[in-house]
C-alpha positions in Angstrom: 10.1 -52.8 12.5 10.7 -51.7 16.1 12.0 -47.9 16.7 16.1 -48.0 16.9 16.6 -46.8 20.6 21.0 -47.6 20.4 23.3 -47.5 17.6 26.7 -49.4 18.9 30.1 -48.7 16.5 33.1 -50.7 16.5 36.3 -48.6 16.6 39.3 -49.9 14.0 38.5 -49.6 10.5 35.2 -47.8 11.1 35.6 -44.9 13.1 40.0 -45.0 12.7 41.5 -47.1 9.7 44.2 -49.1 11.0 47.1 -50.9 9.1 48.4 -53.9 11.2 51.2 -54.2 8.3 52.5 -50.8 9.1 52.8 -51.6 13.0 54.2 -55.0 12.3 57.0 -53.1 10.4 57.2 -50.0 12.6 58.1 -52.6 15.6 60.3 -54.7 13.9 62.6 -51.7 13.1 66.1 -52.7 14.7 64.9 -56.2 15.1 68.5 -57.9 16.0 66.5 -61.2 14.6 66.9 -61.3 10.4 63.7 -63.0 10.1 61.9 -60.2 11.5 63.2 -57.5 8.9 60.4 -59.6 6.4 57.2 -57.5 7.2 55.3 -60.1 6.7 57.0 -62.2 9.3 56.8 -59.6 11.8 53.2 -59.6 11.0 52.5 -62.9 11.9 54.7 -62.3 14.9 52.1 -60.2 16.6 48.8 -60.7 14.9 48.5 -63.8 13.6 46.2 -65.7 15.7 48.1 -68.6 16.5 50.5 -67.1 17.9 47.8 -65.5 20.4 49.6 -62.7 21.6 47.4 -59.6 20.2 44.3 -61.8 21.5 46.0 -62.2 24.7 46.2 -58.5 25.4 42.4 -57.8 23.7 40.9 -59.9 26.5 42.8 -58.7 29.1 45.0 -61.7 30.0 48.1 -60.2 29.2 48.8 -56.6 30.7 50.4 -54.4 28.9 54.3 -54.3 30.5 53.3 -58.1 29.9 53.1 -58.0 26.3 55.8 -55.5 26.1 58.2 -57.8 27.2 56.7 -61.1 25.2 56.9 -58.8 22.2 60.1 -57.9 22.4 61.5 -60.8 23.2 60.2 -62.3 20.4 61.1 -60.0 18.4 65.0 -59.5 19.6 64.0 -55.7 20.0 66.1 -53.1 22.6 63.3 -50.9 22.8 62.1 -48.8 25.9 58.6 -49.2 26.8 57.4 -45.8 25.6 59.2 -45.8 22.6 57.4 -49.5 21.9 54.4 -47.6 22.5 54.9 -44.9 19.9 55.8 -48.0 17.7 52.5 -49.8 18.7 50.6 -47.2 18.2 51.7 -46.0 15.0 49.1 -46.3 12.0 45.9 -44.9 12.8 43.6 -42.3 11.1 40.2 -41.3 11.7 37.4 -41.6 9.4 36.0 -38.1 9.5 33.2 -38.6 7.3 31.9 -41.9 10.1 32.8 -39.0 12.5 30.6 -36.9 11.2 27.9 -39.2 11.0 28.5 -40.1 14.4 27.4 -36.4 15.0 24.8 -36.2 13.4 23.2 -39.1 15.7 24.1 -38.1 18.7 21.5 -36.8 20.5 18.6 -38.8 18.3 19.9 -42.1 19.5 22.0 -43.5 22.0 25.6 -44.0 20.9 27.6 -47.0 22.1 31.4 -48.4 21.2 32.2 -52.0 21.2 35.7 -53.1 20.2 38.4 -55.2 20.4 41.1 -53.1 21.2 43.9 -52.9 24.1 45.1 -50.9 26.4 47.6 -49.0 24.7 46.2 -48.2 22.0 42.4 -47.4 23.2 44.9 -44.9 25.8 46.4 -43.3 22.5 43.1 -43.0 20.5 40.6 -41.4 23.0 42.3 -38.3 23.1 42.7 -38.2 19.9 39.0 -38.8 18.5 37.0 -36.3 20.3 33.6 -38.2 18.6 34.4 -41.2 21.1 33.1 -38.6 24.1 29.5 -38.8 22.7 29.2 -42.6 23.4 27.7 -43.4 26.6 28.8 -46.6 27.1 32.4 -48.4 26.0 32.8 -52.0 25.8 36.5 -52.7 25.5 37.5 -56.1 25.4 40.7 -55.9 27.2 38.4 -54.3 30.1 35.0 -56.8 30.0 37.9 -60.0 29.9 36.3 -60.8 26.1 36.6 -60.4 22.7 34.4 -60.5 19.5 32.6 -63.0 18.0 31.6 -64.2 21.2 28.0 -64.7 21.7 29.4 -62.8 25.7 30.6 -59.8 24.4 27.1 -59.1 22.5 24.8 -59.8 24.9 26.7 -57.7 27.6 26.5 -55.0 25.0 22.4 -55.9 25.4 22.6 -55.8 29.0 24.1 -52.2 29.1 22.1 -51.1 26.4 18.6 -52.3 28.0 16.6 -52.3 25.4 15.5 -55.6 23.0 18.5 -56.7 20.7 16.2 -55.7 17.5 16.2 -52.0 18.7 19.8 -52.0 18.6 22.1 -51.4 15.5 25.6 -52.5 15.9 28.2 -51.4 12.3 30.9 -53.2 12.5 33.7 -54.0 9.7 34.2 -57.5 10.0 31.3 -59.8 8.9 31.8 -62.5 11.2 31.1 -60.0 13.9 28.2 -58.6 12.3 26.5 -62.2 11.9 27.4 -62.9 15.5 25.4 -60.0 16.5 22.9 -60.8 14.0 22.0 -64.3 15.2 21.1 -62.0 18.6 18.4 -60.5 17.3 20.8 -57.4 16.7 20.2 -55.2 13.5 24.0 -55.4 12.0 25.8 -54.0 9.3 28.7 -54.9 8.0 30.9 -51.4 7.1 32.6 -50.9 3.8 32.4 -47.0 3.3 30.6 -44.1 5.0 29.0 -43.8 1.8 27.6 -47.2 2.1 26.9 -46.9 5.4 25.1 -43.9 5.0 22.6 -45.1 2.4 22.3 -48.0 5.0 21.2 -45.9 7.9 18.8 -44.0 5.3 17.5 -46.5 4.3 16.6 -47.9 7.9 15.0 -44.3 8.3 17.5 -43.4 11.0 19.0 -40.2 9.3 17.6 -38.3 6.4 
């Protein structure tokens, strides 16, 4: 097994737990549309795929006074911008114990983020997460113009890494992203606890 030079972490629901419900219904509060007081409506307003919106503004093809305005016109909101932001960015919290681990690799191996995220929240969590300073390199999709599971994303995340895909591990939540990197060459792991992951990277011999 080659030596693990970069360790790559994806950002919602591994280093912060997000609840898309909770945003969905934080936004559709004073929603002059009926249909939008049923959470799960105003879900599927915003992050159901077909609708493409979220997707839109993870790769970058929607700025973010853009999807402001789509939103809320969707959504018959009278919201100001930075009150939609405080909406938007309303149901995050860290994972201290993958923080912690974080930590404790820093400095044996080279730490990298890769996520789809967007602008406004990515600008509301980095302050927030001092751990996301020790990664040296952040592949944002709404920066690099792609998202995850595409086959682009990863091997950009090779590229910047520069070592072989099989000295990289990349922990990501989702398991369709996890066999995407996989089918790279990647050494993936799908999250489910910083327990789990844990007994993962021990096992691997990366921490004790």
């Amino acid at each position: 097994m080659p030596r693990v030079e970069v360790i790559i972490f994806d950002l919602g629901n591994v280093i912060v737990r997000v609840s898309h419900r909770e945003i969905a219904q934080a936004l559709s509060a004073g929603s002059a549309d009926p249909r939008f007081h049923n959470p799960d409506a105003a879900l599927a307003a915003v992050f159901d795929d077909i609708r493409g919106l979220t997707v839109a503004y993870e790769e970058g093809r929607l700025s973010t006074e853009e999807f402001y305005r789509t939103v809320t016109a969707e959504m018959a909101l009278s919201v100001a911008p930075e009150a939609f932001a405080r909406r938007w960015n309303t149901s995050f919290w860290e994972q201290r114990e993958v923080s912690g681990l974080i930590r404790r690799l820093h400095g044996r191996y080279r730490l990298m983020l890769l996520s789809n995220t967007n602008e406004l929240h990515y600008r509301h969590l980095e302050p927030q997460l001092p751990v996301l300073s020790l990664m040296e390199r952040k592949i944002l999709s709404y920066e690099v113009g792609m998202r995850k599971p595409s086959q682009a994303i990863y091997k950009r995340a090779v590229e910047l890494a520069g070592v072989r895909p099989e000295q990289i591990i990349y922990i990501d939540d989702v398991a369709a992203y996890t066999l995407a990197a996989a089918q790279l060459g990647i050494q993936a792991i799908t999250f489910e606890s910083a327990a789990q992951l844990g007994a993962v990277l021990r096992a691997k011999g990366v921490i004790d």
